[in-house]
N, C-alpha and C positions, 0 to 999 in steps of 0.2 A: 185408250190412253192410260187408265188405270193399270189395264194388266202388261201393259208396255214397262210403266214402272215401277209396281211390283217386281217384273223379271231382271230389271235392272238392276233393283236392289239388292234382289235375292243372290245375285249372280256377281256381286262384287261384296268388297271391304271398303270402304271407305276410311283412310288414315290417312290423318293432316291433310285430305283433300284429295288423297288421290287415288287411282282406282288402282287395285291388284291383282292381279289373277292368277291365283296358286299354282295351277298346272302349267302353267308359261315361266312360272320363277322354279317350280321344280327340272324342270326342262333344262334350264340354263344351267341350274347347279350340277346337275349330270354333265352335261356336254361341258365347262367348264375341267369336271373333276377328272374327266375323261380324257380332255385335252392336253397335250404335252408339248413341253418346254422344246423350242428350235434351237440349235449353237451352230455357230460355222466356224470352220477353222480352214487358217491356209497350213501346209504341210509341206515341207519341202526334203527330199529325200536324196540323198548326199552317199558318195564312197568311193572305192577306186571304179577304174573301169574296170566293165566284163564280173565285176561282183556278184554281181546276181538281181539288181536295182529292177532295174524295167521287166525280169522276169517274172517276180513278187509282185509288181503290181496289175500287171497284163493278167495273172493268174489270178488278182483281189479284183479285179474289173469283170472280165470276163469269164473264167474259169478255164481259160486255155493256155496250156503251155506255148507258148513260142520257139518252134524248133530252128530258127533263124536268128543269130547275132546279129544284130544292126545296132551301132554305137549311139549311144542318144546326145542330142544337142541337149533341147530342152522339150523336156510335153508337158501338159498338166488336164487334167482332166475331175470330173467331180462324183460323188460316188455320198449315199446317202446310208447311213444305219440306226434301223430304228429299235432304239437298245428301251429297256425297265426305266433306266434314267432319265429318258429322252429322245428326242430325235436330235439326230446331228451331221450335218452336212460338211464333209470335209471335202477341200480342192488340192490334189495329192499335185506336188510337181516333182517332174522326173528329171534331173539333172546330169550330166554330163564329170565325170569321172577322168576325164583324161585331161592331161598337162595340157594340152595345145587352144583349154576351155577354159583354164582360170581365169582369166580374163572376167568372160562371160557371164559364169557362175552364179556371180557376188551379185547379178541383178535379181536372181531367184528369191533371194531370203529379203526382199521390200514384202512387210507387213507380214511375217511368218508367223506362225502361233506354237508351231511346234517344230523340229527339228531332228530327222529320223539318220541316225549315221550307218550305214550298214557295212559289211565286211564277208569275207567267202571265208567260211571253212575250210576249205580247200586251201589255201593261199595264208600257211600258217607264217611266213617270211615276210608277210605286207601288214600285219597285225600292230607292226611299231607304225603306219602309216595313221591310225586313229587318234592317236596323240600327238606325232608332229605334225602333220597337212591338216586333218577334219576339225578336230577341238581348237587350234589352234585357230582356224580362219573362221566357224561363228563365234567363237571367244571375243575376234576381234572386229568382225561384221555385227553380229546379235545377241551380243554375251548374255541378255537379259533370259532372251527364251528358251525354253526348257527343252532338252534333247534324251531322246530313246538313243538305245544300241541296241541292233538286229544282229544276228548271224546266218546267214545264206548257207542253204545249197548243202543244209544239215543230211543230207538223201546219202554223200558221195561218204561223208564217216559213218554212218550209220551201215551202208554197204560193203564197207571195207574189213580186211580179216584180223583181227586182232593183232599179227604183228606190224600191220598198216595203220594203225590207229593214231600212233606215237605222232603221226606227220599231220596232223590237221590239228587244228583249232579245239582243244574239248570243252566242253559244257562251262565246266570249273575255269578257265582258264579266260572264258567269255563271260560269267559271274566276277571276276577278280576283276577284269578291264572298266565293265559295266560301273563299279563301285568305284573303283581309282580316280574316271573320271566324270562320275559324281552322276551320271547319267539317272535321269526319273525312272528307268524299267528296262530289264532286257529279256529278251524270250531267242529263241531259234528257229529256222523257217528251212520247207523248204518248198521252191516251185513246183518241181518235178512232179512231186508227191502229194503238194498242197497240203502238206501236214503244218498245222499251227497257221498258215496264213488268214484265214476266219477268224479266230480264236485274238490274232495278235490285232487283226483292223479293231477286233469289239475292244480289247483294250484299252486302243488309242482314242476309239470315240469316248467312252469312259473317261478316260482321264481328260479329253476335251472339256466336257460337263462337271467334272467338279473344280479342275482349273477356273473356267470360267466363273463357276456358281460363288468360291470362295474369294473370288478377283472384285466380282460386283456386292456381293458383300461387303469385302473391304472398303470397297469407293461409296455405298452406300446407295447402288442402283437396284432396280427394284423391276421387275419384269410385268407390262403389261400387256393385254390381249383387245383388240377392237372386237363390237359387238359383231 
C-alpha cells in the first residue's frame, strides 16, 4: 500500500487537484502543432464552349488528356490539396458553355466561394465574350464572390511561328483583361501539356485559405479542433 503510493505520487503533479501527466500533454502539444487547418470551397468554372474548361480539369483530376470533345452539361467532382497553409478541399463544378444551357447554368453558382472564368487562346474573336456574357451574369447572380481569369490551350501560341502569333490571345493582353475586370489572379494553362495546371490549382487552394482566414477574422470566428 505504501509503495502503491509512493509511486503514485512520484508519478504525478498534483495542481488545484488534479493529476498531470507531462508526456501525454507533450504529446498533444506536438500533434496539435502538427495538425492543419481544413477549408472547403465550392468552385464553379465558367466560359464559352469548347474553351478548354473540362480539359483543365480532367487533366487537374486525373492527369489525363482527353482526346474526345464531349460538351458538358454539368459535373462536379471534389479534389483535395495539401498545401504549407493548410489543407483545403475544393468541389470544382464543370459547367456548360453553350447558349442552349443558360438557362441551367445559374443553378451552378448556389453557395459558390470562388468563381473561375476561363477563355481559349486560341479564339482571340470571343475574348469581348468575358465582359459581355461572363462578368456580366455572376455580376448579376454573385456579384459578391471573388473570380479568377484563366487562359487555355496556352500549348497552340506557344507552338506557333512567330508570324502566327499576332492571331491568339497574348500574355499582356490576358494581364490587361484580368485587371480591367478586377479579377483576384490570372495565370495561363495548358491541358495538352499540363504546363501551369499544378501550379495554378495550388494557387487557388491558397487563396481559398487566406480568403477564408481573413473572412473569419473579420466576423470574429475562431477555429476549433475536438480531442
Amino acid at each position: 500500500m505504501v509503495h502503491a503510493c509512493l509511486f503514485l505520487c512520484g508519478a504525478r503533479n498534483l495542481i488545484g487537484g488534479s493529476i498531470r501527466f507531462p508526456y501525454i500533454q507533450e504529446n498533444r502539444r506536438n500533434f496539435m502543432a502538427n495538425k492543419k487547418d481544413t477549408y472547403r470551397a465550392k468552385i464553379v468554372v465558367i466560359g464559352d464552349g469548347a474553351c478548354g474548361k473540362t480539359c483543365m480539369l480532367e487533366v487537374y483530376k486525373s492527369g489525363i488528356f482527353p482526346e474526345d470533345y464531349v460538351p458538358t452539361i454539368v459535373d462536379n467532382f471534389v479534389m483535395k490539396e495539401e498545401l504549407t497553409a493548410g489543407e483545403v478541399v475544393l468541389t470544382l463544378w464543370d459547367t456548360s458553355g453553350q447558349d442552349e444551357y443558360d438557362a441551367l447554368r445559374p443553378l451552378s453558382y448556389s453557395n459558390a466561394n470562388l468563381i473561375i472564368i476561363c477563355y481559349s487562346i486560341e479564339k482571340k474573336d470571343r475574348l469581348g465574350n468575358i465582359e459581355e456574357k461572363w462578368l456580366t451574369e455572376i455580376q448579376n447572380l454573385c456579384k459578391n464572390v471573388p473570380y479568377f481569369l484563366i487562359g487555355l490551350k496556352s500549348d497552340i501560341r506557344d507552338n506557333a511561328s512567330p508570324s502566327q502569333t499576332e492571331k491568339y490571345v497574348s500574355t499582356e493582353e490576358g494581364k490587361e483583361l484580368a485587371q480591367k475586370i478586377g479579377a483576384s489572379y490570372f495565370s495561363e494553362c495548358s491541358a495538352l501539356t499540363q504546363k501551369n495546371i499544378k501550379e495554378t490549382f495550388e494557387e487557388i487552394g491558397n487563396y481559398i485559405i487566406k480568403h477564408q482566414k481573413e473572412t473569419s477574422y473579420q466576423k470574429g470566428f475562431k477555429f476549433f479542433y475536438c480531442c
